[in-house]
N, C-alpha and C positions, 0 to 999 in steps of 0.2 A: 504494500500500500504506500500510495504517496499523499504528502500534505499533513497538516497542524490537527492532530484533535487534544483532547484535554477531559479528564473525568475525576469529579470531586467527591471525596468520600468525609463522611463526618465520623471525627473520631470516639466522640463523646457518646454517640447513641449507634455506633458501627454497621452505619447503614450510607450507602449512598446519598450525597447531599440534594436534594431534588425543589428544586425552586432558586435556585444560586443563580441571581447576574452577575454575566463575563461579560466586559468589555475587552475586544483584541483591537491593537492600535499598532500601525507601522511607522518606525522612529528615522527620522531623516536630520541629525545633528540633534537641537535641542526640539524639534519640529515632531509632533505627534499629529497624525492622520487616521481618526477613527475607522476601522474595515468595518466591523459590524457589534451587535449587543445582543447577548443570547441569553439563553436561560436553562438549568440543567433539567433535565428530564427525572423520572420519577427509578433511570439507573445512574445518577449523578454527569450522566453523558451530554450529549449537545445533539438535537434532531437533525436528520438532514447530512448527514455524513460529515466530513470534516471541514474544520473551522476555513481553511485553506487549501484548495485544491488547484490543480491546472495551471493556467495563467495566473493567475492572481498568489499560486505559491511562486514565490522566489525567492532569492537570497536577499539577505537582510538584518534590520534589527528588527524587534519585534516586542509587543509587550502585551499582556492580559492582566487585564485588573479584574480580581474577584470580590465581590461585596459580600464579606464574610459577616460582616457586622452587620447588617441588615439581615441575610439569613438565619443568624444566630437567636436572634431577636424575634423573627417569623415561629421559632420552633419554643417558643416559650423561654428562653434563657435570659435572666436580669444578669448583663453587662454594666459594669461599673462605665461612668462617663467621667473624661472619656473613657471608650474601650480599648482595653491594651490593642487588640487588633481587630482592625475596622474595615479595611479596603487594602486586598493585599495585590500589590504589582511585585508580577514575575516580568524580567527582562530576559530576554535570550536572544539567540544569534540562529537565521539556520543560513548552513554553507551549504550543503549540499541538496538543490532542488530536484533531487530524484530520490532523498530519502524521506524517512516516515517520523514526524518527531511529533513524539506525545509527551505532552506537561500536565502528569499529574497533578493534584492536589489532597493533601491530607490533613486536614481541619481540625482545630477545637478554639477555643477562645483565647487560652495563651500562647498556642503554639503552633504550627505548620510545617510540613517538608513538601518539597518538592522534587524532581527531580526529570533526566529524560528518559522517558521509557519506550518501552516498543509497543 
């Protein structure tokens, strides 16, 4: 497979994060160019196949913001204000536009990992 996907799981209640906005945005020096604004599905995925496919995948910077704070907040959890973590941006790079690069996310109110996965 080629192009960007991303699937967020919560780690608190160990279930897929389902109602999560991603915004993906393409980084040109300090210059941010929204691609699109999704929302995770009820398997913490993104409908529609991947976030970036085809033309529109290339090489690049590249950045997803997940509004962790807001979903957190949807699921019943009193977050202190501010909350330690609110709106988390993952930055990354892809170099090669014929591979498959997935960004995870792994959720709770103090904490996160990411990484690139297959």
């Amino acid at each position: 497979m080629t192009g960007l996907t991303t699937h967020v799981l919560d780690a608190i209640n160990g279930t897929p994060a389902q109602g999560l906005k991603i915004e993906l945005y393409r980084l040109d020096g300090e210059r941010r160019e929204k691609l699109k604004t999704v929302e995770t599905n009820s398997d913490g995925r993104v409908d529609g196949g991947p976030l970036l496919i085809g033309e529109a995948f290339c090489a690049g910077q590249y950045e997803l913001v997940f509004y962790a704070g807001d979903y957190l907040r949807a699921k019943g959890l009193t977050l202190p204000e501010p909350a330690f973590l609110d709106v988390i941006p993952i930055r990354f790079g892809i170099a090669d536009e014929t591979g498959h690069y997935h960004v995870p996310l792994l959720l709770s109110p103090y904490s996160y990992s990411t990484y690139r996965g297959s």
